[in-house]
C-alpha positions in Angstrom: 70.8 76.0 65.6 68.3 76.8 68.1 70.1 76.8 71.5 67.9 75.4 75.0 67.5 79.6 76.1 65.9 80.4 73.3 68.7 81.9 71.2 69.5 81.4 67.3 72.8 80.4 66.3 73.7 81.2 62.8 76.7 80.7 60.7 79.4 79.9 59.6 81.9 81.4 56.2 85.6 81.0 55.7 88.3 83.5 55.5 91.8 84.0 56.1 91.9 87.4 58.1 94.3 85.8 60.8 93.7 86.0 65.0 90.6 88.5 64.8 88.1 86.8 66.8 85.3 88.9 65.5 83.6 87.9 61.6 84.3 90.4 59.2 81.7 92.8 57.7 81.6 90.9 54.6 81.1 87.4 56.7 78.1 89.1 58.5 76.5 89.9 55.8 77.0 87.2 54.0 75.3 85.1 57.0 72.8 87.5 57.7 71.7 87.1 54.1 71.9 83.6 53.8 69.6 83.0 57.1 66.9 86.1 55.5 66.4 84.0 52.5 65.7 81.0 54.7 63.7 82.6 58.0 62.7 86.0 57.2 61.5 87.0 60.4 64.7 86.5 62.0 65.2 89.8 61.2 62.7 90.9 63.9 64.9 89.8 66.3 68.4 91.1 67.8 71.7 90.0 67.4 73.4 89.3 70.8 76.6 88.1 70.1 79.2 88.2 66.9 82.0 85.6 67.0 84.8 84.3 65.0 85.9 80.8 65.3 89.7 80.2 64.1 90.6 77.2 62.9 93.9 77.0 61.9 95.9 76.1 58.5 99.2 75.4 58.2 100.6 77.2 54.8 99.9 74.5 52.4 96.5 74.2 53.7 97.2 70.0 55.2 97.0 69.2 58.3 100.9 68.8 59.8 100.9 65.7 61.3 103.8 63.5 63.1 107.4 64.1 65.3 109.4 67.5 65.3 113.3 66.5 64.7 115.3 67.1 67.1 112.5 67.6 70.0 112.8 63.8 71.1 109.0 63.6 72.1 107.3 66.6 70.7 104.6 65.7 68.0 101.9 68.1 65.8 98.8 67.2 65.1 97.4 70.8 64.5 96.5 73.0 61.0 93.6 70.8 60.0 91.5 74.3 59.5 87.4 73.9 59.0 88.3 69.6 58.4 89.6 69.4 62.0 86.2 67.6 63.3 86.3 65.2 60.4 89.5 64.6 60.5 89.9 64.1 64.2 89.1 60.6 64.5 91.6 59.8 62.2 94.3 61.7 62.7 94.0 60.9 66.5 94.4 57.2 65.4 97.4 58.0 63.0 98.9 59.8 65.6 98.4 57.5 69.0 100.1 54.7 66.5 102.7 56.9 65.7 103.4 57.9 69.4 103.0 54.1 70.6 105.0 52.1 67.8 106.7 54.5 66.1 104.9 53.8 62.8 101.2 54.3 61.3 98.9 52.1 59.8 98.0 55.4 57.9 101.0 57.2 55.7 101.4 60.4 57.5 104.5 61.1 55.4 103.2 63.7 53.2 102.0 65.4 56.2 105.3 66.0 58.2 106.6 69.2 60.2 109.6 68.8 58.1 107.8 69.8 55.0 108.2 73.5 55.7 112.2 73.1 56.6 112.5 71.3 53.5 110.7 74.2 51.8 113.0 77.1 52.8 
């Protein structure tokens, strides 16, 4: 995306490396190759900046939606990973219903904190 200074912003891969907020060798190269094939003469110009944007996952890779027992009012809505944008919309709906009536028109069942407590 071409930015209004006059800068180039290229990207993006996926990887789970953790809280490093800088892109791995392999996701560098992997971009820089990726915009060659598609604008050569980006080459010609200089790289500025190298970031890493986390998004995070819960274990299972779902977002973990809904009420944490025994908190009285503390609720998730967090892990959604890469989706997060898509799937803010909706999961801000689920979740306002939730908060407000106690109930969702959307089942957020399969998405609760006490998945992982059940687990262990």
């Amino acid at each position: 995306l071409p930015t209004a200074g006059g800068d180039l912003l290229v990207g993006t891969t996926e990887e789970l490396v953790g809280f490093d907020p800088y892109p791995t060798m392999e996701a560098q190269n992997s971009i820089l190759e990726a915009v060659i094939r598609i604008a050569p003469n980006v080459l010609d110009a200089p790289i500025r900046d190298l970031t890493a944007c986390l998004r995070p996952y819960s274990p299972d890779q779902m977002p973990i939606l809904g009420p944490v027992p025994g908190t009285g009012s503390l609720y998730l809505s967090t892990g959604h990973g890469y989706k997060g944008i898509t799937l803010a919309i909706i999961s801000g709906k689920a979740m306002a219903q939730q908060i407000a009536n106690g109930r969702s028109d959307i089942d957020i069942a399969p998405f609760s904190p006490t998945r992982f407590a059940e687990a262990s």
